[in-house]
C-alpha positions in Angstrom: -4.2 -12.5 28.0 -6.6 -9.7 26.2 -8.8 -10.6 23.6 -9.5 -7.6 21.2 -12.1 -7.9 18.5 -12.1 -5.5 15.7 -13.9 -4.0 12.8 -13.1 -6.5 9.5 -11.1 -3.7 8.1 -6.9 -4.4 7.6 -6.3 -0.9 9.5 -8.4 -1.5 12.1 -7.4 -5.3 12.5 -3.7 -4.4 12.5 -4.6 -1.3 15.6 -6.6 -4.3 17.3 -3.4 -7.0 17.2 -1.3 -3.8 18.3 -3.8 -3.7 21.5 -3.4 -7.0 22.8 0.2 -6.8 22.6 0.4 -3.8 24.5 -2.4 -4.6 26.8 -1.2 -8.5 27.3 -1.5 -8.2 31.1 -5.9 -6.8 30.7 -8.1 -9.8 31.0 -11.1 -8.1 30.0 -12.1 -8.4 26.6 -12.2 -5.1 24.1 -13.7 -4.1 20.8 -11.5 -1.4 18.3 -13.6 -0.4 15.3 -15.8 2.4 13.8 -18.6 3.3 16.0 -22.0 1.2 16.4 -24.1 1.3 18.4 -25.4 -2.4 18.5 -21.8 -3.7 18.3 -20.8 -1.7 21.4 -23.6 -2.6 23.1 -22.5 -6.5 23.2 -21.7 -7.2 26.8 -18.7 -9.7 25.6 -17.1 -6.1 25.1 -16.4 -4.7 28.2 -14.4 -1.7 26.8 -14.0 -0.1 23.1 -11.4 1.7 22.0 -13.2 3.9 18.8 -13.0 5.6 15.8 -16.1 7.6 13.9 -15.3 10.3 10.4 -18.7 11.7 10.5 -20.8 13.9 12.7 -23.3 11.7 15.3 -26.8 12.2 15.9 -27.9 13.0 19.0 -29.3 10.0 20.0 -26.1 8.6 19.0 -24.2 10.9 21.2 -26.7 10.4 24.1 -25.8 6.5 23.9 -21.7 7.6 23.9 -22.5 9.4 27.3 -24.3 6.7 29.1 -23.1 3.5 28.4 -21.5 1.9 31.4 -18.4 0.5 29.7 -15.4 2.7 29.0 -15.8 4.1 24.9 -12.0 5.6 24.5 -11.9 8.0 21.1 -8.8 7.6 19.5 -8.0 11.1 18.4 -9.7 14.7 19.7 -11.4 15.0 16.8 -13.2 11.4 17.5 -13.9 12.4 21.1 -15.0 16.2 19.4 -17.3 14.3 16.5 -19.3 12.3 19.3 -19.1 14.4 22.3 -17.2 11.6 24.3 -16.2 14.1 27.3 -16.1 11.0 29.3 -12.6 9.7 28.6 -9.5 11.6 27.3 -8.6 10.5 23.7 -5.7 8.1 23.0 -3.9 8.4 19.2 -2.9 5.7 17.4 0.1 4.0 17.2 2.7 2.6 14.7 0.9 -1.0 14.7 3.7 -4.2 16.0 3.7 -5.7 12.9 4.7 -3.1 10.9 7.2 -2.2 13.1 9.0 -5.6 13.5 8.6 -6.2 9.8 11.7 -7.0 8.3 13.0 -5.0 5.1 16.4 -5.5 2.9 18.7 -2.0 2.3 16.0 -0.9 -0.4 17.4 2.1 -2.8 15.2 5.1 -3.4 13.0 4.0 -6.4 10.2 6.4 -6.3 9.9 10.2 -5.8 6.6 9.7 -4.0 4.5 7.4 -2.6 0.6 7.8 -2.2 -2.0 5.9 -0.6 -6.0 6.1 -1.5 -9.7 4.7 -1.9 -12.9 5.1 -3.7 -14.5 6.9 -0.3 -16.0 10.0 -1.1 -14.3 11.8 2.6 -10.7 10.5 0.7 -11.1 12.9 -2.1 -9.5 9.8 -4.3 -9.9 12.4 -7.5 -7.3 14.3 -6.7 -4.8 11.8 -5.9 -5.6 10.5 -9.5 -5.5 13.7 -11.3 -2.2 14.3 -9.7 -1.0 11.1 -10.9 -1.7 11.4 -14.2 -0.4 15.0 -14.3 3.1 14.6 -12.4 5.9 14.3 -14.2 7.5 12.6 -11.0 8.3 8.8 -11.0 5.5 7.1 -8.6 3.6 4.7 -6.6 0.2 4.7 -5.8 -1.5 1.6 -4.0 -5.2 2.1 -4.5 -8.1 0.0 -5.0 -9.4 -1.1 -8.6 -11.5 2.2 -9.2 -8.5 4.1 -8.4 -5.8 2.0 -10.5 -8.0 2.0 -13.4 -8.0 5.6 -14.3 -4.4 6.2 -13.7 -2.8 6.0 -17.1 0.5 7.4 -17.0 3.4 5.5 -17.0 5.7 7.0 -14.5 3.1 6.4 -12.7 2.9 2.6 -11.1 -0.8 1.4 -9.2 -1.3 -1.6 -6.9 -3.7 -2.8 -5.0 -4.3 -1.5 -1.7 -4.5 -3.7 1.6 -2.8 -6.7 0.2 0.4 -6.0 0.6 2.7 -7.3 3.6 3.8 -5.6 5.9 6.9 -6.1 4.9 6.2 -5.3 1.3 4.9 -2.1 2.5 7.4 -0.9 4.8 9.8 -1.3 1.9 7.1 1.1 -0.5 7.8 3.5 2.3 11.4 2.9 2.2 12.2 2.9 -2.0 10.0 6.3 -2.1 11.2 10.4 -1.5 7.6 11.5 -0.1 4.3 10.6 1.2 1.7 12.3 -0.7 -2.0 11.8 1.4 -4.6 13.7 -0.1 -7.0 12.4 1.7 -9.6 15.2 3.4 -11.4 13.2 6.3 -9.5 10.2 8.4 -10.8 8.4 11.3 -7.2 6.4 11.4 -4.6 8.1 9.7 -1.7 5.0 9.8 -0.4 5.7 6.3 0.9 9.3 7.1 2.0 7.7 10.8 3.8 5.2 8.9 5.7 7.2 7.0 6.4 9.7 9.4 8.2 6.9 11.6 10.4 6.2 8.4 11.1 9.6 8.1 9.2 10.8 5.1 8.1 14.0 4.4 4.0 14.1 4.2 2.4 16.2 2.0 -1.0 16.2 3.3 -4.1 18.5 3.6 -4.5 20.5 7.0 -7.4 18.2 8.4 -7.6 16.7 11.7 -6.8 14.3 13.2 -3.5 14.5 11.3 -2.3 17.7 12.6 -3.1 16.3 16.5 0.3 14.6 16.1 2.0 15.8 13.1 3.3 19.4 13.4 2.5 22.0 10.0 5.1 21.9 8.0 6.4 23.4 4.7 4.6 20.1 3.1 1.1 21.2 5.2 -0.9 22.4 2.3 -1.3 25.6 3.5 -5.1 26.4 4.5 -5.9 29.6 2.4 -5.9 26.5 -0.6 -8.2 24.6 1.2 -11.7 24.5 2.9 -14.0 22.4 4.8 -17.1 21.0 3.7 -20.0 18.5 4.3 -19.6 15.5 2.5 -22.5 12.6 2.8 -21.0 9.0 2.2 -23.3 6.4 3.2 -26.0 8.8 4.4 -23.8 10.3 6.7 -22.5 13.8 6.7 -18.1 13.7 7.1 -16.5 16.9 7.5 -13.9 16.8 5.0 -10.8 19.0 3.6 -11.1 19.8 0.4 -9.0 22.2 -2.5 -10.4 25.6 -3.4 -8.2 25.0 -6.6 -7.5 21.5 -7.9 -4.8 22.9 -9.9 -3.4 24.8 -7.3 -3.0 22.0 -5.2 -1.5 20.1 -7.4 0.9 22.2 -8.5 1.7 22.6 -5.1 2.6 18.6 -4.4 4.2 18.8 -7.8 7.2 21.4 -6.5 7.1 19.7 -2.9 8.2 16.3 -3.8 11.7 15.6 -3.3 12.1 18.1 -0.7 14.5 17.7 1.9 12.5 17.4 5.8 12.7 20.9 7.2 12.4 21.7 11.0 8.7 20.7 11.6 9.0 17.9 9.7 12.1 16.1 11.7 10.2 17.3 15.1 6.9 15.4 13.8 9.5 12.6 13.1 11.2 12.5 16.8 7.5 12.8 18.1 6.4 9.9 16.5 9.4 8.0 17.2 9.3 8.8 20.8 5.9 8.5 21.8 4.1 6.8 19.1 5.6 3.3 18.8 5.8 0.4 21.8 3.3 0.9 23.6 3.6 4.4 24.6 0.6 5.6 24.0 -1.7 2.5 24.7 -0.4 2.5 28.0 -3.1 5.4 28.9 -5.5 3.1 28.1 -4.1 0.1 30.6 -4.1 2.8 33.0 -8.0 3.8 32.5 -9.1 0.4 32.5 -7.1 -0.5 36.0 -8.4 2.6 37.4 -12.1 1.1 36.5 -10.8 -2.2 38.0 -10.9 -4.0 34.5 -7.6 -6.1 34.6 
């Protein structure tokens, strides 16, 4: 049975578990985490299936081209960000144990759910500014930095990446609208998550959201929007950010509660169908077989 270590991140632990149930008849032992070079480089991995938000160096891009393993990107905008022309990209899926988690008939609490962090490239401000603004009934799971300057109280804050997955299924489930303001992703599984529930995202226009989720009346619509370098960590991240805070805000603010229009319910059948089981990871069984690593 695979073995498939992984980054010590909840995300990226939960995409690695996902792995080696889908992948339960590869021997060969994998790595799934954000790129590094001296990680990768371990010859216990024998393939890696990556993520990376910022721009690589060239060095960095030389050593994606001619290691001998198999480096998989996990969305075009990975495989774009390190020049991996090697091996097509593979999206994420809705990880197992979210999607056997068990939930009760839950009542629609909330008129929107959101989801951030104190990361630069997850423009966290705005997400807070909007909270304190709406005058919608909410829930925000964010980490201390986040919950502490959210002081209005239709407004409710927990703790991000504690929850079960249970516990957070039902979030989903008890809320009208995903609200993911977030402006450079290397994962993306909130807005996948709620998509499979059937949520309407409001999200900005960034990649590699749009690579499976089609733009929609709750896209933020670009001409509010632009693209700069951010450095977190002394790396440069493209990330989406507002022209206008206000603008986008008010433009959440009239989008919540929504009914799913046309896009939206397409996005929601894609995911559905091609997203979830093993669907997708099944390219990468097929990649490694075709390199004789069973």
């Amino acid at each position: 049975m695979v073995k498939v270590y992984a980054f010590p991140a909840k995300s990226t632990q939960k995409v690695a578990k996902t792995l080696e149930y889908c992948l339960k008849d590869i021997q060969s032992t994998g790595y799934m985490g954000v790129f590094n070079m001296e990680i990768f480089s371990n010859q216990k991995y024998k393939w890696i299936y990556y993520v990376v938000e910022w721009v690589l160096e060239n060095n960095e891009i030389d050593f994606i081209n001619s290691i001998p393993k198999p480096v998989i990107p996990a969305s075009s905008f990975v495989r774009f960000l390190s020049r991996n022309y090697r091996f097509p990209p593979v999206l994420h899926e809705i990880p197992i144990d979210f999607l056997n988690a068990k939930t009760p008939q839950v009542e629609k609490r909330f008129d929107f759910m959101a989801i951030t962090y104190g990361l630069v490239r997850k423009t966290p401000y705005l997400t807070i500014k909007f909270a304190n603004q709406t005058r919608h009934k909410g829930l925000v799971l964010g980490d201390l930095s986040v919950c502490n300057q959210i002081k209005n109280p239709n407004v409710k804050c927990l703790p991000f990446g504690v929850q079960t997955e249970s516990d957070l299924k039902a979030y989903y489930m008890q809320s009208k609208t995903f609200v993911f303001l977030s402006g450079n992703e290397g994962f993306g599984l909130p807005p996948l998550e709620s998509t499979y529930l059937g949520l309407p995202v409001i999200a900005y226009p960034m990649i590699p959201y749009l690579e499976w989720h089609r733009r929609d009346s709750f896209t933020v619509p670009e001409r509010m929007v632009k693209i700069i370098g951010a450095y977190q960590h002394g790396t440069l991240h493209p990330i989406v950010v507002p022209n206008n805070d206000d603008e986008v805000i008010r433009f959440v603010e009239d989008k919540i509660g929504d009914k799913p229009d046309n896009d939206t319910l397409e996005s929601i059948s894609y995911v559905r169908e091609n997203l979830a089981y093993c669907k997708e990871y099944k390219k990468i069984r097929e990649t490694l077989y075709n390199l004789g690593l069973k």
